[in-house]
mmJSON file of the N, C-alpha and C atoms, coordinates in Angstrom:
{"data_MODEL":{"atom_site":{
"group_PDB":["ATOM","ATOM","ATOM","ATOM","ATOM","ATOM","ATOM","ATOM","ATOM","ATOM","ATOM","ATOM","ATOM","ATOM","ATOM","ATOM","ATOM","ATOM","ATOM","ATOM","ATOM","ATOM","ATOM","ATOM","ATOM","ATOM","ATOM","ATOM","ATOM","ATOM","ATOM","ATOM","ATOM","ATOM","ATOM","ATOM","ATOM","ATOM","ATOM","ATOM","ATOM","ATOM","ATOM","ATOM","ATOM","ATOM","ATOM","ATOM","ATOM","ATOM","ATOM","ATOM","ATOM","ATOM","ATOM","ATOM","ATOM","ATOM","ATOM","ATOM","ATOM","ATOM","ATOM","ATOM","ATOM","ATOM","ATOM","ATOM","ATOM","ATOM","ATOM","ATOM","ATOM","ATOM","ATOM","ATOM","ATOM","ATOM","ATOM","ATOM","ATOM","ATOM","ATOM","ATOM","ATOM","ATOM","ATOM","ATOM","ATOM","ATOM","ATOM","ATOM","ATOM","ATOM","ATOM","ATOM","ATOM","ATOM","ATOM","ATOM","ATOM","ATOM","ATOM","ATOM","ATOM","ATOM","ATOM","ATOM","ATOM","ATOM","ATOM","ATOM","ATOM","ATOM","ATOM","ATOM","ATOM","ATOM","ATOM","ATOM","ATOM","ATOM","ATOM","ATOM","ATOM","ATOM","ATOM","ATOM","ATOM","ATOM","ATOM","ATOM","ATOM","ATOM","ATOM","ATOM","ATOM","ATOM","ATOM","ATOM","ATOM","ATOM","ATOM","ATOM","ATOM","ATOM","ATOM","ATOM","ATOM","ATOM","ATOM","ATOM","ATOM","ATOM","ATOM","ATOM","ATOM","ATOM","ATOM","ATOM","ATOM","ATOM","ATOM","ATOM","ATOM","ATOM","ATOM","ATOM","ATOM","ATOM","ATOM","ATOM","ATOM","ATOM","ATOM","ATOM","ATOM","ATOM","ATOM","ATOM","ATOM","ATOM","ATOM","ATOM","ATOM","ATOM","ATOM","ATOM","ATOM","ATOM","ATOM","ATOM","ATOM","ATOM","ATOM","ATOM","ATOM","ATOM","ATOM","ATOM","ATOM","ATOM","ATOM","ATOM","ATOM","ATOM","ATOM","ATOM","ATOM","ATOM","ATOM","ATOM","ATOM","ATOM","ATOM","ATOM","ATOM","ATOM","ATOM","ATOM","ATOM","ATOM","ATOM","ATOM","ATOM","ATOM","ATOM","ATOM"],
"id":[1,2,3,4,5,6,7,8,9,10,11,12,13,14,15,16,17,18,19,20,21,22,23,24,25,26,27,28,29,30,31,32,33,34,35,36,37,38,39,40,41,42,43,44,45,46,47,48,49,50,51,52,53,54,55,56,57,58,59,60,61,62,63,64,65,66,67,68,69,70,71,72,73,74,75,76,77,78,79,80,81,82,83,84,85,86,87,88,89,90,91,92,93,94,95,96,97,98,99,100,101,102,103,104,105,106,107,108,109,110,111,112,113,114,115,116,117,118,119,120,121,122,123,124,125,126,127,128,129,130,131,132,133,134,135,136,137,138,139,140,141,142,143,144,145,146,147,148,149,150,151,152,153,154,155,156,157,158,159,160,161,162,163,164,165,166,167,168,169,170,171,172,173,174,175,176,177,178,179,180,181,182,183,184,185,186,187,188,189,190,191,192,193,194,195,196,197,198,199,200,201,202,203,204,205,206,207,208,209,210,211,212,213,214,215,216,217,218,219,220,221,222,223,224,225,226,227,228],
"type_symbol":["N","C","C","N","C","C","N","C","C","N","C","C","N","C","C","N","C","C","N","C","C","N","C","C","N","C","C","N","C","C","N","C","C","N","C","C","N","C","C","N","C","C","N","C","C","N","C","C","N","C","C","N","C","C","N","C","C","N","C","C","N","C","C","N","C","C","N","C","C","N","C","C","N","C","C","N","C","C","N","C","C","N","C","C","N","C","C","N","C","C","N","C","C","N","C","C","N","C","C","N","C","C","N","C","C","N","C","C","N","C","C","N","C","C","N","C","C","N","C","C","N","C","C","N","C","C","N","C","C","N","C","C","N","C","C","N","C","C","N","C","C","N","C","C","N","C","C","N","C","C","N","C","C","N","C","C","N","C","C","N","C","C","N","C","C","N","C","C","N","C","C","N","C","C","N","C","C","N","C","C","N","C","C","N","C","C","N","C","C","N","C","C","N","C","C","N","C","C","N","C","C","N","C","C","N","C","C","N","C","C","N","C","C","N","C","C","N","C","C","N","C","C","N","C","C","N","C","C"],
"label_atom_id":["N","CA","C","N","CA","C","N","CA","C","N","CA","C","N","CA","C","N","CA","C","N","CA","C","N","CA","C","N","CA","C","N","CA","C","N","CA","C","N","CA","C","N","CA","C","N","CA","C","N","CA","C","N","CA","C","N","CA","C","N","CA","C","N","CA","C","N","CA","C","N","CA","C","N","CA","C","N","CA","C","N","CA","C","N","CA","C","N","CA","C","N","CA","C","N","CA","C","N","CA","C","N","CA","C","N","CA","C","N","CA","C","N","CA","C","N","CA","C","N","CA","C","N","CA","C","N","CA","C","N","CA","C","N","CA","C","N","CA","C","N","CA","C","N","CA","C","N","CA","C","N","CA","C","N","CA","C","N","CA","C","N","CA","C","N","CA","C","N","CA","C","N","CA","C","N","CA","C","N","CA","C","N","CA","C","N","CA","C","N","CA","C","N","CA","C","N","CA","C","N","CA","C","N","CA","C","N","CA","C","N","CA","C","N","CA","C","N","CA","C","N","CA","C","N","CA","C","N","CA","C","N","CA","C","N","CA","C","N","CA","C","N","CA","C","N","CA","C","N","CA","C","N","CA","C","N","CA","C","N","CA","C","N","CA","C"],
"label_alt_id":[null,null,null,null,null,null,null,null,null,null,null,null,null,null,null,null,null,null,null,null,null,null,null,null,null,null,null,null,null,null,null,null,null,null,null,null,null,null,null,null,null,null,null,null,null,null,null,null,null,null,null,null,null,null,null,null,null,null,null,null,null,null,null,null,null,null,null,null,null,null,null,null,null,null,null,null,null,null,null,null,null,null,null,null,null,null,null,null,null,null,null,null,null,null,null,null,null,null,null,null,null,null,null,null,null,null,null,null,null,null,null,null,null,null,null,null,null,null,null,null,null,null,null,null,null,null,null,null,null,null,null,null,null,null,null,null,null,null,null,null,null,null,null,null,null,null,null,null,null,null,null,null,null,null,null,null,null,null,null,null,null,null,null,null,null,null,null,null,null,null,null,null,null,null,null,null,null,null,null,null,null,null,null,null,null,null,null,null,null,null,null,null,null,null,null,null,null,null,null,null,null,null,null,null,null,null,null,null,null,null,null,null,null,null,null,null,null,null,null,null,null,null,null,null,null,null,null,null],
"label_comp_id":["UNK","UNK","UNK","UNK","UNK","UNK","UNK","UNK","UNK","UNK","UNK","UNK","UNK","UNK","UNK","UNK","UNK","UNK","UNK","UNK","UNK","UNK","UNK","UNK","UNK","UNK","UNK","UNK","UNK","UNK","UNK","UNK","UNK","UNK","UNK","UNK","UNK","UNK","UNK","UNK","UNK","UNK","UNK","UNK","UNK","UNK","UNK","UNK","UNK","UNK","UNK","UNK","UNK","UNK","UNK","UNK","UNK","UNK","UNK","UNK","UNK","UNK","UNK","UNK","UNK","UNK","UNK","UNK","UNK","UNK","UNK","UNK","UNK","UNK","UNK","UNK","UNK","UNK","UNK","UNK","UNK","UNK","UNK","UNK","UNK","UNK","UNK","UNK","UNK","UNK","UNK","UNK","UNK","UNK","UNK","UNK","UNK","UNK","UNK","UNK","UNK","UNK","UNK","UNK","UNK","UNK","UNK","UNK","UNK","UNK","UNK","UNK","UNK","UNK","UNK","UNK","UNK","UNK","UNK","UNK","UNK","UNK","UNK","UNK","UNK","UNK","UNK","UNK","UNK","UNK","UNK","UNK","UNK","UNK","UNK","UNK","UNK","UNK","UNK","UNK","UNK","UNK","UNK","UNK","UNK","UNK","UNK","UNK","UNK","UNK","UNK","UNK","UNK","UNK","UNK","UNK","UNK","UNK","UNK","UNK","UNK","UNK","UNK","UNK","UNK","UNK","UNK","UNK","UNK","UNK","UNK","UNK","UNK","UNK","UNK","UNK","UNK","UNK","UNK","UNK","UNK","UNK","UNK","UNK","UNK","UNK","UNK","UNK","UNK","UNK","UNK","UNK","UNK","UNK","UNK","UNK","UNK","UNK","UNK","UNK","UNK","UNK","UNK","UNK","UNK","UNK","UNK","UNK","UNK","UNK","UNK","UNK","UNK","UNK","UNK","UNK","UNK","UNK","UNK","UNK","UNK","UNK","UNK","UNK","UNK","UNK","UNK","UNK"],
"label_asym_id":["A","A","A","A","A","A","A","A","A","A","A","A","A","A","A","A","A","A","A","A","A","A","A","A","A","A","A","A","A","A","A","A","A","A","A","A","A","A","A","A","A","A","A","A","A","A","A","A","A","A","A","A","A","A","A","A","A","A","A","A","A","A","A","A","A","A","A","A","A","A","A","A","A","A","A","A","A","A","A","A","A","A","A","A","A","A","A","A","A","A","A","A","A","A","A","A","A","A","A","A","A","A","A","A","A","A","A","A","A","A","A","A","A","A","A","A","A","A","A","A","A","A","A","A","A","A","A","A","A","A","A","A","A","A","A","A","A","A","A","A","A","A","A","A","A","A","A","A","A","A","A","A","A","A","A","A","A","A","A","A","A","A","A","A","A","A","A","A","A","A","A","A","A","A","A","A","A","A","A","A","A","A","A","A","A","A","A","A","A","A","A","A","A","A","A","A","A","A","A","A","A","A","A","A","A","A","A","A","A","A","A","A","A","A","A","A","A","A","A","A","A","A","A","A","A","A","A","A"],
"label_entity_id":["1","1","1","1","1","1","1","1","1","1","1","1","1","1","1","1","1","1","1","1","1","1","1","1","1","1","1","1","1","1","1","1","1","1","1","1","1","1","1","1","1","1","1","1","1","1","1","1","1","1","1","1","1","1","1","1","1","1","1","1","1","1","1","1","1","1","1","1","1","1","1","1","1","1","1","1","1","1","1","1","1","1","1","1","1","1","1","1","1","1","1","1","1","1","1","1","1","1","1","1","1","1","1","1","1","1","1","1","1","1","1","1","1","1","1","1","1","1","1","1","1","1","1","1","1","1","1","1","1","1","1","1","1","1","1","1","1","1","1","1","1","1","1","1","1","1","1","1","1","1","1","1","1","1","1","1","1","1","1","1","1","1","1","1","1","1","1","1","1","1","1","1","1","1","1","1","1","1","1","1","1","1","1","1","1","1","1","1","1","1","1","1","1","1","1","1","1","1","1","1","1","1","1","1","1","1","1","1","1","1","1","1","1","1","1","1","1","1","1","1","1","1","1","1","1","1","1","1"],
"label_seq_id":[1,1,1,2,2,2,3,3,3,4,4,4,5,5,5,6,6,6,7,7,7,8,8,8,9,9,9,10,10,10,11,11,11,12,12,12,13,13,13,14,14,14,15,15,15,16,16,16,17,17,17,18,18,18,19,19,19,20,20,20,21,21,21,22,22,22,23,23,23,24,24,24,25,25,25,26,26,26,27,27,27,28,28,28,29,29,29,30,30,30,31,31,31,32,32,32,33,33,33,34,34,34,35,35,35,36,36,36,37,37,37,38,38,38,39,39,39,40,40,40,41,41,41,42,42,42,43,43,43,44,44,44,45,45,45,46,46,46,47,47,47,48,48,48,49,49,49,50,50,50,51,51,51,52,52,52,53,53,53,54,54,54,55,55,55,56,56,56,57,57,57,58,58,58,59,59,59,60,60,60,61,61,61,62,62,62,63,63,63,64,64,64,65,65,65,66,66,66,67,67,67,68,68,68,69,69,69,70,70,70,71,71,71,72,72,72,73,73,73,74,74,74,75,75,75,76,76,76],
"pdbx_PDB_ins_code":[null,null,null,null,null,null,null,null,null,null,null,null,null,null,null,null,null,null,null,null,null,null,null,null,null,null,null,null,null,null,null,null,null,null,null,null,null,null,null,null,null,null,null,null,null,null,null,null,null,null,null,null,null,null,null,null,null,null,null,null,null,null,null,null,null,null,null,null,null,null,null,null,null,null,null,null,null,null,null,null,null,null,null,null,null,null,null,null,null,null,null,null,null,null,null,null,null,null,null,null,null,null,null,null,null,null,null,null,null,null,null,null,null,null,null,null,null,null,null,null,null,null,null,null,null,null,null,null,null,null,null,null,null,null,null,null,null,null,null,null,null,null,null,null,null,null,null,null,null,null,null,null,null,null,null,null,null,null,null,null,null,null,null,null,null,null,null,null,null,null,null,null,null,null,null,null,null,null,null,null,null,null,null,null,null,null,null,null,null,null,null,null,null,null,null,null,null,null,null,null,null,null,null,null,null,null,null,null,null,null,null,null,null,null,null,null,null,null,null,null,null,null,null,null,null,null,null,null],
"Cartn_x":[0.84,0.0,0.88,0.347,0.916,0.587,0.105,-0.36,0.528,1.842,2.889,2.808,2.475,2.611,1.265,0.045,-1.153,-1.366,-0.149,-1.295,-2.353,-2.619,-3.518,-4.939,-5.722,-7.165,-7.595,-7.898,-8.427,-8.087,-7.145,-6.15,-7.098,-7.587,-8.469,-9.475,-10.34,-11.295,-11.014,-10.041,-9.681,-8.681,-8.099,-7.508,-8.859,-9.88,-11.211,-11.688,-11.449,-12.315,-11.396,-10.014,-8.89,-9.052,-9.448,-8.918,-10.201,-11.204,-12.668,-12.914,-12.664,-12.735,-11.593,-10.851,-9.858,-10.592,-10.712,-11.226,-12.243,-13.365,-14.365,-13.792,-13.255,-12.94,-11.95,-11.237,-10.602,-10.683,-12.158,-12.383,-12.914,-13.144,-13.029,-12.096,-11.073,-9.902,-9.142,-9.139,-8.466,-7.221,-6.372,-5.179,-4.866,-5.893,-5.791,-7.01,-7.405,-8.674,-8.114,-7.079,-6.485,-5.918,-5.043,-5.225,-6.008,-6.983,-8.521,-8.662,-9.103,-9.807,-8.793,-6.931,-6.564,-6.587,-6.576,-6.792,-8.246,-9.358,-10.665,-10.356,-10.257,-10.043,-8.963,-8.295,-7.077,-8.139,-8.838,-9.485,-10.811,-11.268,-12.272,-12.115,-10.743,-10.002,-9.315,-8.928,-7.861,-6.73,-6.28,-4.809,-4.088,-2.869,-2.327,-1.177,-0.679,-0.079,-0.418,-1.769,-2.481,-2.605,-3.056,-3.459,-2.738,-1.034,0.019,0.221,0.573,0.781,-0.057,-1.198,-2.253,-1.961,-1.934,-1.732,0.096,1.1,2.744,2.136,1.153,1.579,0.531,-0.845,-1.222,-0.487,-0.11,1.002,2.18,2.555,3.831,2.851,1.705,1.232,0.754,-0.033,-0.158,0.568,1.965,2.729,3.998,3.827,4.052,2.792,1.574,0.604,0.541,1.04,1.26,2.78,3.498,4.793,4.738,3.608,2.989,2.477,1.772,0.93,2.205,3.236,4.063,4.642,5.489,6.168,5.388,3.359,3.055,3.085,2.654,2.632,3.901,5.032,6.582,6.971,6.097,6.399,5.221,4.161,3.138,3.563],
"Cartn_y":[-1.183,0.0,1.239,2.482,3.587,4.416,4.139,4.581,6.192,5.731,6.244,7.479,7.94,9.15,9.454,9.257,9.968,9.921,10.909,10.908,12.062,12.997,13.792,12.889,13.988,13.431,12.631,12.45,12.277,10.068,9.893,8.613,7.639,8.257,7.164,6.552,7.122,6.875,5.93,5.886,5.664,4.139,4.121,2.9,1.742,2.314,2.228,1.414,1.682,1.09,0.14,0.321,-0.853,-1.791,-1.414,-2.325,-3.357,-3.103,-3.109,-4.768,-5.462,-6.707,-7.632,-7.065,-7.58,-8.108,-6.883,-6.899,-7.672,-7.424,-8.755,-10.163,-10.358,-12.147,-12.342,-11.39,-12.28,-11.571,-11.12,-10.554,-11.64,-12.876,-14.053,-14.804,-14.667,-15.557,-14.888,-16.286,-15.923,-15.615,-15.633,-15.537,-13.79,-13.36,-11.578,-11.063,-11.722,-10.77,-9.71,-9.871,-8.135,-7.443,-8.0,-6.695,-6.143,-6.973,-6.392,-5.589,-5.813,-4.867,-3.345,-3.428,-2.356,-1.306,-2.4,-1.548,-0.543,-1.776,-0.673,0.693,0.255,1.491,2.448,2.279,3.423,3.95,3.195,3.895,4.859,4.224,4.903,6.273,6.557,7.473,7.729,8.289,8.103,8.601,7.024,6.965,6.61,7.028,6.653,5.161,5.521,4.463,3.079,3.157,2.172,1.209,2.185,1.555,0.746,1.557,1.59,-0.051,0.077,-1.099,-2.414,-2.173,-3.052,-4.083,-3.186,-4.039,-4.429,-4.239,-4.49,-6.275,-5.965,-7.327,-8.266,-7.385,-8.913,-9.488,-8.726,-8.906,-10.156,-9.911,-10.98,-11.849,-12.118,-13.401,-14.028,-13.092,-13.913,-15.075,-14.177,-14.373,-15.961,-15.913,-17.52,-18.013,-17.869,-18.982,-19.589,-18.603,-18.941,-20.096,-19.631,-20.62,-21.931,-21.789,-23.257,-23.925,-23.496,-24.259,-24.928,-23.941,-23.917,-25.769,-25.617,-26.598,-27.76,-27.443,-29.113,-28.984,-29.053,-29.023,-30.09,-28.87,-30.118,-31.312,-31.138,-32.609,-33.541,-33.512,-34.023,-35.435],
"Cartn_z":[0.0,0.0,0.0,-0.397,-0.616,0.543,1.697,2.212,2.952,3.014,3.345,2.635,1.314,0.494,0.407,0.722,0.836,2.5,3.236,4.434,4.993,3.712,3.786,4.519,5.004,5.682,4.866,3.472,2.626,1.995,2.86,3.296,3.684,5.021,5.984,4.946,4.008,3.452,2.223,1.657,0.691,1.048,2.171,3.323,3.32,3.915,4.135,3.074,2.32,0.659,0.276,0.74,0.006,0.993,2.228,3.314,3.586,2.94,3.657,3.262,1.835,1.634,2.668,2.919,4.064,5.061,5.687,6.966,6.948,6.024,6.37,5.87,5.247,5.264,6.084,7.096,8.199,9.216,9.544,10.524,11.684,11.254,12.416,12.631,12.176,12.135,13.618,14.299,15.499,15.363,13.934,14.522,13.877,13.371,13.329,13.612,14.27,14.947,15.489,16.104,16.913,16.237,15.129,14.099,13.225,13.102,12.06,13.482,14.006,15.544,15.402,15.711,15.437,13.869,12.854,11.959,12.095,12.012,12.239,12.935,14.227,15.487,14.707,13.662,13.305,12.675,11.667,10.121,11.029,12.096,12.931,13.312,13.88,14.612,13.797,12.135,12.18,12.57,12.951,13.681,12.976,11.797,10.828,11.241,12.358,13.192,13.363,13.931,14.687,12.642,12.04,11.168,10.373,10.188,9.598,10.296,11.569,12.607,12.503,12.11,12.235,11.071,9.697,8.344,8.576,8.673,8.945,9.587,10.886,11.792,10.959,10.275,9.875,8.431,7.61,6.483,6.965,8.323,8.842,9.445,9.834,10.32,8.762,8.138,6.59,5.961,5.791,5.747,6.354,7.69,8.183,8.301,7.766,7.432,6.085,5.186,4.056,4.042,4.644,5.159,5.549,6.174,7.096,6.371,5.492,4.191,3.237,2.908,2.146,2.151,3.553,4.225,4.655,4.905,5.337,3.427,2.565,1.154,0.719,0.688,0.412,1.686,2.334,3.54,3.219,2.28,1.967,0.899],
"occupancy":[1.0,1.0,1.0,1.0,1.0,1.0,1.0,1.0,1.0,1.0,1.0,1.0,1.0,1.0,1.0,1.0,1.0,1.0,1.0,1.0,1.0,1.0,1.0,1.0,1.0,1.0,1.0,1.0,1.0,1.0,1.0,1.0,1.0,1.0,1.0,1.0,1.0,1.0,1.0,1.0,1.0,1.0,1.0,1.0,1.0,1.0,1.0,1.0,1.0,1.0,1.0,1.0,1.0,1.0,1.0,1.0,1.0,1.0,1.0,1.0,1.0,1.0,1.0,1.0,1.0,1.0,1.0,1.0,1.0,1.0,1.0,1.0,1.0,1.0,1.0,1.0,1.0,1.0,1.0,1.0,1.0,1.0,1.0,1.0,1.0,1.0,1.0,1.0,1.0,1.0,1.0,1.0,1.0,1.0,1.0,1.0,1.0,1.0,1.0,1.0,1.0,1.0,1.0,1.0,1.0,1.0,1.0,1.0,1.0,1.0,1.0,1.0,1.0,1.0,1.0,1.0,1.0,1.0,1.0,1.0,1.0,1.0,1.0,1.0,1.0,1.0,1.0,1.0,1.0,1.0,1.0,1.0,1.0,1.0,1.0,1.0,1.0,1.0,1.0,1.0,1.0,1.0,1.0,1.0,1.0,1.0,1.0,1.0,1.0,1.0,1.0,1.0,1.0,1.0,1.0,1.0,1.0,1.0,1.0,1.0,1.0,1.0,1.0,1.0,1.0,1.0,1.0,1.0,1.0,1.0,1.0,1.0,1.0,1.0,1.0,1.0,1.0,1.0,1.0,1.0,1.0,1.0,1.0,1.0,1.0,1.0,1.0,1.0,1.0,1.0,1.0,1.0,1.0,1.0,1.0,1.0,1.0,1.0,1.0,1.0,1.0,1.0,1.0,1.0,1.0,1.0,1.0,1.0,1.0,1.0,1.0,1.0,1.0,1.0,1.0,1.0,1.0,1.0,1.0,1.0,1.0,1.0,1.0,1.0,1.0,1.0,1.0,1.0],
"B_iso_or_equiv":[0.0,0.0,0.0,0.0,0.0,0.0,0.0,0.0,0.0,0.0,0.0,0.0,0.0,0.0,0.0,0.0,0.0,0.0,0.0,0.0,0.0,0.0,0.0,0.0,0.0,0.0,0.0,0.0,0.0,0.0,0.0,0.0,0.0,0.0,0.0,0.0,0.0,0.0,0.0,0.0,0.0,0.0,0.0,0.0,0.0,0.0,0.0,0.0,0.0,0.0,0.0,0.0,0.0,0.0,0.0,0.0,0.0,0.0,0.0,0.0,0.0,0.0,0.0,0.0,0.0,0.0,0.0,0.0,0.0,0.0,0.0,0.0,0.0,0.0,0.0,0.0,0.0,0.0,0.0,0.0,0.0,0.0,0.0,0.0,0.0,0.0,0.0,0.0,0.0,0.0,0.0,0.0,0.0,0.0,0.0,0.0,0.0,0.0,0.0,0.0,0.0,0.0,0.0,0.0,0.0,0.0,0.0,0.0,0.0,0.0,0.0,0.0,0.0,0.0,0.0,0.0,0.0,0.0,0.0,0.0,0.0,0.0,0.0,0.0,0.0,0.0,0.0,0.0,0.0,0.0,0.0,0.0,0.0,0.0,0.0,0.0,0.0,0.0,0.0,0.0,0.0,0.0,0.0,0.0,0.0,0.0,0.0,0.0,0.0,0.0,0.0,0.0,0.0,0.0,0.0,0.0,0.0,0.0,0.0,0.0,0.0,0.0,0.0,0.0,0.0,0.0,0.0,0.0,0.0,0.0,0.0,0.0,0.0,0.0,0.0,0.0,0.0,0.0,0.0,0.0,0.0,0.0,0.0,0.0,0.0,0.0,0.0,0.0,0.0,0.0,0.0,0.0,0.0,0.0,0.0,0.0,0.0,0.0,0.0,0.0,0.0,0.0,0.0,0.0,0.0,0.0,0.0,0.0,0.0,0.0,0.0,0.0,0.0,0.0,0.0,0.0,0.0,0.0,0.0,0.0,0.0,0.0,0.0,0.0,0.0,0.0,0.0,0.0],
"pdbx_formal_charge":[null,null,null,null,null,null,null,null,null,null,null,null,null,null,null,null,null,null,null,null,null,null,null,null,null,null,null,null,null,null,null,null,null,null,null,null,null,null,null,null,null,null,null,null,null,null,null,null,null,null,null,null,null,null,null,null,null,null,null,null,null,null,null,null,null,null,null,null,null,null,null,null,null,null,null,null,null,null,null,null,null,null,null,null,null,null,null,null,null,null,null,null,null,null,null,null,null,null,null,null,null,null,null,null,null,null,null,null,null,null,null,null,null,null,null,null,null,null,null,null,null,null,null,null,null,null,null,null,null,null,null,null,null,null,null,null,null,null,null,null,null,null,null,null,null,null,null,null,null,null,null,null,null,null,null,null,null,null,null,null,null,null,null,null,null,null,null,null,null,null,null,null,null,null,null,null,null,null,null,null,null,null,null,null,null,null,null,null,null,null,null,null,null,null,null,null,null,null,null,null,null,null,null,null,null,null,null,null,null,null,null,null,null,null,null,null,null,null,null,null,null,null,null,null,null,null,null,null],
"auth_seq_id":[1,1,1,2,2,2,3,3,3,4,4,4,5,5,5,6,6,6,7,7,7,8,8,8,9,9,9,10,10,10,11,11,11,12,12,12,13,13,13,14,14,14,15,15,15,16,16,16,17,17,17,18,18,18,19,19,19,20,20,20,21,21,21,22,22,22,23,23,23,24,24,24,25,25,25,26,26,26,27,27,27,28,28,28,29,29,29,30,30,30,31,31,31,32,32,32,33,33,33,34,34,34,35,35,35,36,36,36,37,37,37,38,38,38,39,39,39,40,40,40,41,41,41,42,42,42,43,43,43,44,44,44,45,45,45,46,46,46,47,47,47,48,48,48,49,49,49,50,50,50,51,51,51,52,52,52,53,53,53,54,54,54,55,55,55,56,56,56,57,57,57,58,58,58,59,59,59,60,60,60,61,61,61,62,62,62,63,63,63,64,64,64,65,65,65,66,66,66,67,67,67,68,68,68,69,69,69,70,70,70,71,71,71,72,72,72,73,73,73,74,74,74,75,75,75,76,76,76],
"auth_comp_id":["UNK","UNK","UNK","UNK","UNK","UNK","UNK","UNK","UNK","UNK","UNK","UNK","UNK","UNK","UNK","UNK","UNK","UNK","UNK","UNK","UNK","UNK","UNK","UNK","UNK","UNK","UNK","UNK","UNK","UNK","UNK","UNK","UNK","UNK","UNK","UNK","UNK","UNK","UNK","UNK","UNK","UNK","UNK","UNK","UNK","UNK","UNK","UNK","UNK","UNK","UNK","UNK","UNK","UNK","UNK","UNK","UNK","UNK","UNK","UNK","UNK","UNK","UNK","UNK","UNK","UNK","UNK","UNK","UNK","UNK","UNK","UNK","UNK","UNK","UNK","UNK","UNK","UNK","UNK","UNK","UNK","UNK","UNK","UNK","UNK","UNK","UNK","UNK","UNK","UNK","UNK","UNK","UNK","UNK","UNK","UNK","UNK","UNK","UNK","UNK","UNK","UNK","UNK","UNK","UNK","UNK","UNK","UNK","UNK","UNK","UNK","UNK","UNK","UNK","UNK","UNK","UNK","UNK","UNK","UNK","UNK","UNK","UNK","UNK","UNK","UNK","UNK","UNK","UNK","UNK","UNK","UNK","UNK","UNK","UNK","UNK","UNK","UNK","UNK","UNK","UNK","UNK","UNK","UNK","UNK","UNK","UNK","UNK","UNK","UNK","UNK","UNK","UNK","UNK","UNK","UNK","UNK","UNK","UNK","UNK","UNK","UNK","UNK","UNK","UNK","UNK","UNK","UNK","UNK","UNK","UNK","UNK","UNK","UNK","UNK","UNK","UNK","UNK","UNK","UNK","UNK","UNK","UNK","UNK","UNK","UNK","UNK","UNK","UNK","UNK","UNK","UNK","UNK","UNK","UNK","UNK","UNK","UNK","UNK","UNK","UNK","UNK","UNK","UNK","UNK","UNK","UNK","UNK","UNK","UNK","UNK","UNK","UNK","UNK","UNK","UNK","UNK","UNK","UNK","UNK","UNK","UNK","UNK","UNK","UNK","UNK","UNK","UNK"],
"auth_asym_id":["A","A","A","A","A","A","A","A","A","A","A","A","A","A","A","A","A","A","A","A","A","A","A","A","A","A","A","A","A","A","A","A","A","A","A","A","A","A","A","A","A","A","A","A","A","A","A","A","A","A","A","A","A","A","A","A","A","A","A","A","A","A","A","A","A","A","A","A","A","A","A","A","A","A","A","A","A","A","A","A","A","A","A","A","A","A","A","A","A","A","A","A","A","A","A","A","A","A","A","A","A","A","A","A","A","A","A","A","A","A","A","A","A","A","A","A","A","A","A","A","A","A","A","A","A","A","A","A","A","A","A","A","A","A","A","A","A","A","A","A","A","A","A","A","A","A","A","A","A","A","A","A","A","A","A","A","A","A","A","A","A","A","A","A","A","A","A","A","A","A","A","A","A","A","A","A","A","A","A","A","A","A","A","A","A","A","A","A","A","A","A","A","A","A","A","A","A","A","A","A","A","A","A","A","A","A","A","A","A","A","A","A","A","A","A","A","A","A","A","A","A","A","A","A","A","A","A","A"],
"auth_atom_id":["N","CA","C","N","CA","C","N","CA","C","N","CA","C","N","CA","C","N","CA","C","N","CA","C","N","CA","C","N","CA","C","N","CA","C","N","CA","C","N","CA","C","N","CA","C","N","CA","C","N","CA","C","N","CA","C","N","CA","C","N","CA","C","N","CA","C","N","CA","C","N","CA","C","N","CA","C","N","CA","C","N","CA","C","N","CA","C","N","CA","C","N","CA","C","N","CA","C","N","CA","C","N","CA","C","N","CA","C","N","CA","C","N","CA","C","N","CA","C","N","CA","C","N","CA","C","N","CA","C","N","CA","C","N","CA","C","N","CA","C","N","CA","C","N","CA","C","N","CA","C","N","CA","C","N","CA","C","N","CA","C","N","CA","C","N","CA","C","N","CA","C","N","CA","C","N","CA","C","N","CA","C","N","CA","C","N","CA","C","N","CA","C","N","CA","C","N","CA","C","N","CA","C","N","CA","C","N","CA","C","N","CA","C","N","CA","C","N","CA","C","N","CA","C","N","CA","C","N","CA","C","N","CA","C","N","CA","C","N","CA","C","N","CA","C","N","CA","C","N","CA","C","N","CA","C","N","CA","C","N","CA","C","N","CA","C"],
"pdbx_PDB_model_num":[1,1,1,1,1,1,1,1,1,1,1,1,1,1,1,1,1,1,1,1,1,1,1,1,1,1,1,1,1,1,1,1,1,1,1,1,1,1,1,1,1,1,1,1,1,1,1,1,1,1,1,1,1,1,1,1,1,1,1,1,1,1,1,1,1,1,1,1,1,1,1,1,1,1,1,1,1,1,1,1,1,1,1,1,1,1,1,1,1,1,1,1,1,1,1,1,1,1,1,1,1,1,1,1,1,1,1,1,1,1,1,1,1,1,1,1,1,1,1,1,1,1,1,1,1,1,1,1,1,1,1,1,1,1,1,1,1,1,1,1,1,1,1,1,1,1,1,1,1,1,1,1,1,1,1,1,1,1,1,1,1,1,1,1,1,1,1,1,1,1,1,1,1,1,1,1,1,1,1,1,1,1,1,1,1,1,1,1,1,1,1,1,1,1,1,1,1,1,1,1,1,1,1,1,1,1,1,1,1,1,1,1,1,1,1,1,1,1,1,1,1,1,1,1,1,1,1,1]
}}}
């Protein structure tokens, strides 16, 4: 995301619309429920941080789930 070079007001909304199919298909997944929860609360408030923070940690849990798949896959 570009989020970094639009942080005019005009950001949150537009975060909002990119972020929004996200958030609902892994908004029950226990293992980012707390960062769907912090992203919302950034885009709510916005908190460019919270939000910034929110997508970084679920990107690195994605990320070793996609790993995990990877490795039972070639041990299969």
């Amino acid at each position: 995301m570009h989020i970094e070079e639009r942080k005019e007001r005009t950001v949150f909304r537009w975060a909002q619309r990119e972020l929004g199919e996200f958030l609902k298909k892994f908004s029950k997944d226990e293992r980012l429920i707390t960062y769907i929860d912090e992203i919302d609360a950034g885009l709510r408030t916005e908190n460019y941080e919270k939000v910034l923070e929110g997508v970084s940690r679920s990107l690195a849990t994605i990320d070793e789930m996609l790993q995990h798949e990877y490795t039972d896959m070639a041990n299969s």
